[in-house]
C-alpha positions as CSV (number, residue, x, y, z in Angstrom):
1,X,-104.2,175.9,-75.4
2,X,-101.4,174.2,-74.2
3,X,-99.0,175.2,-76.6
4,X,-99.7,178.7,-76.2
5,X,-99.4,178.3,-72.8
6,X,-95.9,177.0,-72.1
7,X,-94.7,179.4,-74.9
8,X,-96.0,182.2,-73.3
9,X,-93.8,181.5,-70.5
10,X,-90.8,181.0,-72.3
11,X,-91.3,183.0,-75.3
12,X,-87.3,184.5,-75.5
13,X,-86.3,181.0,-76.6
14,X,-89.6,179.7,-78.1
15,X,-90.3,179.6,-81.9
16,X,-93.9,178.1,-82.7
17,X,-94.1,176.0,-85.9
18,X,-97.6,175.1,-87.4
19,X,-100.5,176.0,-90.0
20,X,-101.2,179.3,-91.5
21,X,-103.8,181.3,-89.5
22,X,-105.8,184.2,-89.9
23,X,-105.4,185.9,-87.0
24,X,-102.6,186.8,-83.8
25,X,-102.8,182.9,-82.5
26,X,-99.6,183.5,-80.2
27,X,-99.4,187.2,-79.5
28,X,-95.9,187.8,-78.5
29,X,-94.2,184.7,-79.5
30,X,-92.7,183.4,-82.6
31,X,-95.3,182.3,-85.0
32,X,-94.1,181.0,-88.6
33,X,-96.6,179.4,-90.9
34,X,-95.9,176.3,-92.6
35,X,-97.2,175.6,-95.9
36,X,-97.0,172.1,-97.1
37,X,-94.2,171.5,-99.7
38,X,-94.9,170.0,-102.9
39,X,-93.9,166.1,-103.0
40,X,-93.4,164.0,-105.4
41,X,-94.4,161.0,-102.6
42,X,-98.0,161.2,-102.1
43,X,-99.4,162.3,-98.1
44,X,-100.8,165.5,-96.3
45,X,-98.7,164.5,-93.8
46,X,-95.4,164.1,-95.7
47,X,-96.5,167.5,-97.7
48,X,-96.8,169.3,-94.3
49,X,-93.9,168.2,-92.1
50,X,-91.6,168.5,-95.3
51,X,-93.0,172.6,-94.9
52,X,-92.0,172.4,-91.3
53,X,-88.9,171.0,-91.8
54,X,-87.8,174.1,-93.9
55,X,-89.1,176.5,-90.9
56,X,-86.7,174.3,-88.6
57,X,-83.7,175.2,-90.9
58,X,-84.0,178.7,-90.3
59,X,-84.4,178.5,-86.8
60,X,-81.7,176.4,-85.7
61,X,-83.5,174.4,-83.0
62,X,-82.1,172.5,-80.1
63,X,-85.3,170.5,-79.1
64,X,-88.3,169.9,-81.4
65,X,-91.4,169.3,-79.8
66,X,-94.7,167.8,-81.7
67,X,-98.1,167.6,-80.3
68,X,-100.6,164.7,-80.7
69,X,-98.6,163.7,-84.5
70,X,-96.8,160.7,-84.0
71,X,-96.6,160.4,-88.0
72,X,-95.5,163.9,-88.2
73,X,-93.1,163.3,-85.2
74,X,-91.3,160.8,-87.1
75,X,-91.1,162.5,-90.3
76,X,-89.3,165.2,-88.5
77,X,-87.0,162.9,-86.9
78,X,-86.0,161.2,-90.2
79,X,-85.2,164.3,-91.6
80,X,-83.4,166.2,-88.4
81,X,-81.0,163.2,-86.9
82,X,-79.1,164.9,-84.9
83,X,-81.9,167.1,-83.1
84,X,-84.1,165.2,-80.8
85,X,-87.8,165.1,-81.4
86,X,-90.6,164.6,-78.4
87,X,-93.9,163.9,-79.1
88,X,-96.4,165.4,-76.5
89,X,-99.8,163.3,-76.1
90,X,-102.7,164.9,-75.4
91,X,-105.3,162.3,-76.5
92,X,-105.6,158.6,-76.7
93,X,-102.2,157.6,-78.8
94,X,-103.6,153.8,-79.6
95,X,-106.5,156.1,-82.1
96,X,-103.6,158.2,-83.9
97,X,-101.9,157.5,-87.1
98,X,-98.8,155.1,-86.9
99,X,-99.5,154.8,-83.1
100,X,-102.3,152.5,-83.1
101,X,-100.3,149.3,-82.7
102,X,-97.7,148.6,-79.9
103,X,-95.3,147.3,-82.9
104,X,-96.0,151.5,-84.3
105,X,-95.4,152.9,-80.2
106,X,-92.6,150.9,-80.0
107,X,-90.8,152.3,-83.5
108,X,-91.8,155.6,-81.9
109,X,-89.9,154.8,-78.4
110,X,-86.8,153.7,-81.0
111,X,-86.7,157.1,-83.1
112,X,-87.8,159.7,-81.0
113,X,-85.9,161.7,-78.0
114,X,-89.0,161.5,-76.0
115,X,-92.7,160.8,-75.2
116,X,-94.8,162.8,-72.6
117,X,-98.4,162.1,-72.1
118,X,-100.5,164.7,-70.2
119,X,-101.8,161.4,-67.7
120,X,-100.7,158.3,-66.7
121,X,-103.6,157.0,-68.5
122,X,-102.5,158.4,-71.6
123,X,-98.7,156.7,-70.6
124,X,-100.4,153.4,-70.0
125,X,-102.4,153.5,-73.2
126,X,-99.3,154.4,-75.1
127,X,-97.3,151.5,-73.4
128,X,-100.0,149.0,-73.7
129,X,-98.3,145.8,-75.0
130,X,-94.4,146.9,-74.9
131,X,-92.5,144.8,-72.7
132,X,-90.6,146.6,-69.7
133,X,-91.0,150.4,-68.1
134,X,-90.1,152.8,-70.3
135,X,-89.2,156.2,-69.8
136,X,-92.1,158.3,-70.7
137,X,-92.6,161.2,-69.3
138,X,-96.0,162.7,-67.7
139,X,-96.5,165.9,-67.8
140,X,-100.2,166.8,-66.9
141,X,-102.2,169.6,-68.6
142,X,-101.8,173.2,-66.7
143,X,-103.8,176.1,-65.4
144,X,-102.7,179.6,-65.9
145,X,-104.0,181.1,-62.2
146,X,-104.1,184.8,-64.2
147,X,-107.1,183.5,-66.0
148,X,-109.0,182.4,-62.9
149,X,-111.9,184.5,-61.8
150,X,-111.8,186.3,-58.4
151,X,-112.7,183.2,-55.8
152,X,-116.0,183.9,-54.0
153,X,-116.4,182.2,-50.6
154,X,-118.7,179.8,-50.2
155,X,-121.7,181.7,-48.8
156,X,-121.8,183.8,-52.0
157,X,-122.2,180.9,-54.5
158,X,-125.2,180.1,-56.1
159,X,-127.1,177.3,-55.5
160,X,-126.1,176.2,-59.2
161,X,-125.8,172.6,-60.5
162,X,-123.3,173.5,-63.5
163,X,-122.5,171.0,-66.3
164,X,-120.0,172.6,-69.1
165,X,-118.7,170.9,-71.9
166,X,-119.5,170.1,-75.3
167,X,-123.2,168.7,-75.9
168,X,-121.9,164.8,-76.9
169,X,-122.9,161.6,-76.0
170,X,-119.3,161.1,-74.9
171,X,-119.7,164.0,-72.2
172,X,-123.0,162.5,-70.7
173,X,-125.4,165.7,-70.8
174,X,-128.3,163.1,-71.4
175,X,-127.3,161.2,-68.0
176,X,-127.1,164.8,-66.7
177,X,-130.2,165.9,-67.5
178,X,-132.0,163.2,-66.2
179,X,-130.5,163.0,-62.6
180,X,-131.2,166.8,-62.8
181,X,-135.4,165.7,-63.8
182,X,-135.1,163.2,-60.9
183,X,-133.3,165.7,-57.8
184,X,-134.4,169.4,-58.4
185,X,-137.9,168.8,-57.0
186,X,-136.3,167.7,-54.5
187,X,-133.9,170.4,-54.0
188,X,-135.6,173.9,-53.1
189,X,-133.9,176.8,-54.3
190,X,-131.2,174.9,-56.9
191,X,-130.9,175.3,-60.0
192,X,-129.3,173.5,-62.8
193,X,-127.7,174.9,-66.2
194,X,-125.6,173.4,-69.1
195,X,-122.7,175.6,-70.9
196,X,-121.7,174.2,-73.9
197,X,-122.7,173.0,-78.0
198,X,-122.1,170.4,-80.6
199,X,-118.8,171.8,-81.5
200,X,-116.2,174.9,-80.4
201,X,-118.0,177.8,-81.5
202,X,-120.5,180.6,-81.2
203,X,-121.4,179.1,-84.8
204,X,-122.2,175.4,-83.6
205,X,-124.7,173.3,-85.8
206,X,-127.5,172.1,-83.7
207,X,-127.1,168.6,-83.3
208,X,-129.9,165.8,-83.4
209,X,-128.8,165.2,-79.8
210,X,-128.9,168.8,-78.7
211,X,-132.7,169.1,-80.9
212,X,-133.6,165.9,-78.5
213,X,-132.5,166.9,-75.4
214,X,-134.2,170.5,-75.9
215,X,-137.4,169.3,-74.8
216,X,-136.3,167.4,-71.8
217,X,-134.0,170.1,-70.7
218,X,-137.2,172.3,-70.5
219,X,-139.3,169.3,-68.7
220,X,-136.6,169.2,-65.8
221,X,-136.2,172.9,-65.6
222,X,-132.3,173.1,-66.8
223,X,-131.3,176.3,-68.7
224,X,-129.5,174.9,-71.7
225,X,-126.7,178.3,-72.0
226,X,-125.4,177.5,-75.4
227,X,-121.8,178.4,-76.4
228,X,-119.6,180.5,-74.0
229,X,-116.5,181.9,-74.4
230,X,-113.8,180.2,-71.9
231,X,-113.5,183.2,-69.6
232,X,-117.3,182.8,-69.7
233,X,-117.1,178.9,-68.4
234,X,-114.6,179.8,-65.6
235,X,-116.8,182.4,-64.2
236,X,-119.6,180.4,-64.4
237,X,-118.1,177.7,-62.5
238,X,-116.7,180.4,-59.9
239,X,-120.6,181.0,-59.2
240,X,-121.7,177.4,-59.0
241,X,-121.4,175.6,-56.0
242,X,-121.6,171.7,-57.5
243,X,-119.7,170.8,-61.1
244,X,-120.6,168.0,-62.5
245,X,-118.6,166.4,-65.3
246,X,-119.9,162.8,-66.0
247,X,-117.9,161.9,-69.1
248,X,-118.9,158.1,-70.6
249,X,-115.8,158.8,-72.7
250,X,-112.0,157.5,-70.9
251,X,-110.8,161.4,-70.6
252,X,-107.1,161.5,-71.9
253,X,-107.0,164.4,-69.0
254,X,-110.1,166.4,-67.6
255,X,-109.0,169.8,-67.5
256,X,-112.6,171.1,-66.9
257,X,-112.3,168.5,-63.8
258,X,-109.6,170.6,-62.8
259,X,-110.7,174.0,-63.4
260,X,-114.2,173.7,-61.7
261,X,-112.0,172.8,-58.5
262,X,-109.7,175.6,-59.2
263,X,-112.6,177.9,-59.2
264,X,-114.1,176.5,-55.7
265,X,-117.2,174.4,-56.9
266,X,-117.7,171.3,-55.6
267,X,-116.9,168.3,-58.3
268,X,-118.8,165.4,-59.4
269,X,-117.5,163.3,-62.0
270,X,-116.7,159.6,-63.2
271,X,-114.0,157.2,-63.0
272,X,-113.7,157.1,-67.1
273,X,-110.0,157.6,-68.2
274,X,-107.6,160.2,-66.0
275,X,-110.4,161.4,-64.1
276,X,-110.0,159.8,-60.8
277,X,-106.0,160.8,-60.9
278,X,-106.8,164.1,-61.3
279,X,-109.4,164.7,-59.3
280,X,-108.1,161.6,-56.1
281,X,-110.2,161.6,-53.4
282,X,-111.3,165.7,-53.6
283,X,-114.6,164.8,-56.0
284,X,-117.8,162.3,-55.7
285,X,-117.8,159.4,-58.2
286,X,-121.2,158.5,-60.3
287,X,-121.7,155.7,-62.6
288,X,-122.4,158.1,-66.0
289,X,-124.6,155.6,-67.3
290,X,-126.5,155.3,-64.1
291,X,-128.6,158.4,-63.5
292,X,-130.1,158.0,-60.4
293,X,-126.4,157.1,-59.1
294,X,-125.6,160.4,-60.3
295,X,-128.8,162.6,-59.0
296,X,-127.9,160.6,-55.7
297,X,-124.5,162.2,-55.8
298,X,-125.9,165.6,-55.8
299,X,-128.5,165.4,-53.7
300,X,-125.7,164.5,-51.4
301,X,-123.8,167.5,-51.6
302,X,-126.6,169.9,-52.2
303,X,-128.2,169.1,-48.6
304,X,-125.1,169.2,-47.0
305,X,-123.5,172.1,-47.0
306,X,-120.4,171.5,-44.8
307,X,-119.5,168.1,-47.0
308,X,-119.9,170.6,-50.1
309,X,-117.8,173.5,-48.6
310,X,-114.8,170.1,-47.6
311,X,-115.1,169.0,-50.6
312,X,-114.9,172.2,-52.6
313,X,-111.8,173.3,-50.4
314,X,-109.7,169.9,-50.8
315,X,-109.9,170.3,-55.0
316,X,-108.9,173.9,-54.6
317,X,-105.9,172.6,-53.1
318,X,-105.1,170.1,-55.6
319,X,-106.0,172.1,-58.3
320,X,-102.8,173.8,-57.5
321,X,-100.7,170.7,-58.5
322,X,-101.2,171.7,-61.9
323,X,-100.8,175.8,-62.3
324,X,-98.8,176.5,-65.0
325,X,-95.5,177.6,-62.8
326,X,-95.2,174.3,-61.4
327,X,-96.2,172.8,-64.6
328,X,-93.1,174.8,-66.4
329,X,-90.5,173.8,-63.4
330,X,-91.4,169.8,-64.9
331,X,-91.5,170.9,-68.1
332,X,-88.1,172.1,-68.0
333,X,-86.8,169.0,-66.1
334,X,-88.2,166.6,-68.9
335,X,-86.5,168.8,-72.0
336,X,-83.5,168.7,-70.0
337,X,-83.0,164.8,-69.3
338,X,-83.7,164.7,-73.3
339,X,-81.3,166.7,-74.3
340,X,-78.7,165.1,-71.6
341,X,-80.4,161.6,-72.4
342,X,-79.1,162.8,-76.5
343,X,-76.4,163.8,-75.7
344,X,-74.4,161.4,-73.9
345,X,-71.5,159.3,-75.7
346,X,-73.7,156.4,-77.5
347,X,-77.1,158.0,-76.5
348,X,-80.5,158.7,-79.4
349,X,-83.7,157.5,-79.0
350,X,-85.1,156.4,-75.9
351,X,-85.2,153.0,-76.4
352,X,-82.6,150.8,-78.7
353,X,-83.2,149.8,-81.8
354,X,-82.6,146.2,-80.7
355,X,-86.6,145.0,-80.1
356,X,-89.5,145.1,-82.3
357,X,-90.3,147.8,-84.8
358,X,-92.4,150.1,-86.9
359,X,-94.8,155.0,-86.3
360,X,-99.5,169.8,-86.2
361,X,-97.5,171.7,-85.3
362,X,-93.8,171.8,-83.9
363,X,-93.0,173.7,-80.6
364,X,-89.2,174.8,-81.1
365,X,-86.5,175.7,-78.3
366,X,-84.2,178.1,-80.6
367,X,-80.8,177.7,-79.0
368,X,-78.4,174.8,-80.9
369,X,-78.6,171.9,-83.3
370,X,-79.5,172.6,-86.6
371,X,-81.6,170.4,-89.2
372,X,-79.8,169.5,-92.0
């Protein structure tokens, strides 16, 4: 999503590098498949980014970018030295190939042009045992506003407790579902519903969790709504007047954290991960693995209306830090101290080769350097 996002906006000088696919993935913008070469050296990895390498040849890019691959990131540096390579982070780096170990961050920091993590979580995990402030970039997940439902004041919300998100232990729906058992006798006239399955899908497997959770779903009186589309999440949350988003998991970013406040509900969430930097002090904080912490929570914000309405109009503001012009405007900054960082007399990697060592799809500016 993120990809197609920022190349959307820049699509004159954007060339997208990555797997076959069936359909129109980037309408618009450059698209060229890359099937893996046959190597001699065994690898999927090696086998792909030596097919993306012969893509980059044709293309003569200035700036390669590489999303959540630190192994392919490296390959691709190895094989274009005189272009630099970034490697955006959108998940946890210290559970990705030849990035687990701060020895394996810190060969990364030594052979690529850059790092950006979508959170300063994410930054933190990635400089987790490397000695000194490096320069790594954040650059937090965006929103495209044109995608946003119509905003609907707050007298013409429902009185909807909405959780969306995939149905996994990670997410919390069971801690959900039980402060939801505990409050809505309690709570006249709300209502609570779940968007979301095991997986991204209409075709999503039912789960042993989801079987389990059927029957208590129907005890407490939630509507369990299955698999929606994203538009269909967004407008959902532009009805509800509470969010809740109680991941157990340490979020690399939250972006459904963000779009519930972009679309005026009222957020509820935990402190796992970047959660509490993106949402600061516009959201209520519940334990996930504390339910009646959480049904507290709402109960809170569903009998008072004006801490609901505050609440919901602070995150719409903040939401606004991250639309996807203001988003492009850093974007924009970070590729260009890279390419100055690269280019200076004596300049490479972003940190010298002189401390310890060791390490899909590419996202192409088409303007200078070529690969060899």
């Amino acid at each position: 999503m993120m990809v197609r996002r920022y190349a959307d906006s820049d699509p004159k000088s954007t060339v997208v590098i990555g797997a076959p696919q069936t359909g129109p993935l980037f309408p618009g913008i450059s698209f060229r498949p890359a099937k893996p070469a046959r190597l001699t050296l065994p690898g999927p990895n090696r086998a792909y980014a030596a097919g993306v390498h012969r893509k980059l040849r044709t293309v003569s890019p200035e700036l390669i970018e590489v999303y959540n691959r630190p192994e392919i990131a490296l390959l691709l540096a190895r094989r274009c030295p005189q272009t630099p390579v970034s490697l955006f982070l959108q998940n946890d780096p210290q559970h990705m190939r030849r990035a687990e170990s701060a020895r394996e961050r810190t060969a990364l920091l030594q052979k690529l042009g850059g790092v950006i993590a979508a959170s300063a979580y994410l930054r933190e995990r990635f400089l987790d045992g490397i000695p000194g402030g490096q320069p790594v970039h954040v650059l937090p997940n965006c929103l495209d506003p044109a995608e946003l439902p119509p905003l609907r004041p707050p007298e013409d919300r429902e009185r909807l407790i909405l959780f969306a998100g995939r149905i996994v232990a990670e997410k919390g729906p069971d801690s959900f579902l039980a402060a939801c058992a505990q409050v809505l006798p309690r709570l006249p006239g709300w209502r609570a519903e779940m968007i979301g399955a095991n997986r991204f899908g209409a075709n999503s497997p039912e789960s042993p969790l989801l079987k389990r959770l059927r029957p208590e779903a129907e005890a407490a009186g939630v509507v369990l709504a299955g698999y929606r589309p994203h538009q269909g999440v967004l407008e959902a949350m532009a009805r509800a007047a509470i969010v809740v988003v109680p991941s157990r998991w340490p979020e690399p970013f939250g972006l459904v954290a963000v779009e519930a406040m972009a679309c005026g509900a009222a957020l509820i969430t935990s402190r796992r991960g970047a959660l509490p930097e993106i949402a600061g002090d516009t959201a209520l904080y519940a334990d996930p693995e504390d339910p009646a912490a959480l049904g507290a929570a709402i109960t809170s914000l569903a009998q008072n209306e004006d801490r609901r309405i505050a609440l919901a109009a602070a995150g719409r503001v903040r939401a606004r830090r991250f639309s996807l012009p203001e988003m492009m405007e850093q974007l924009r900054a970070i590729r260009s101290d890279i390419l100055s960082r690269w280019s200076a007399p004596g300049a490479g990697p972003i940190y010298p080769e002189q401390q310890s060592a060791n390490v899909s799809e590419a996202l192409c500016q088409n303007i200078r350097h070529r690969c060899p």
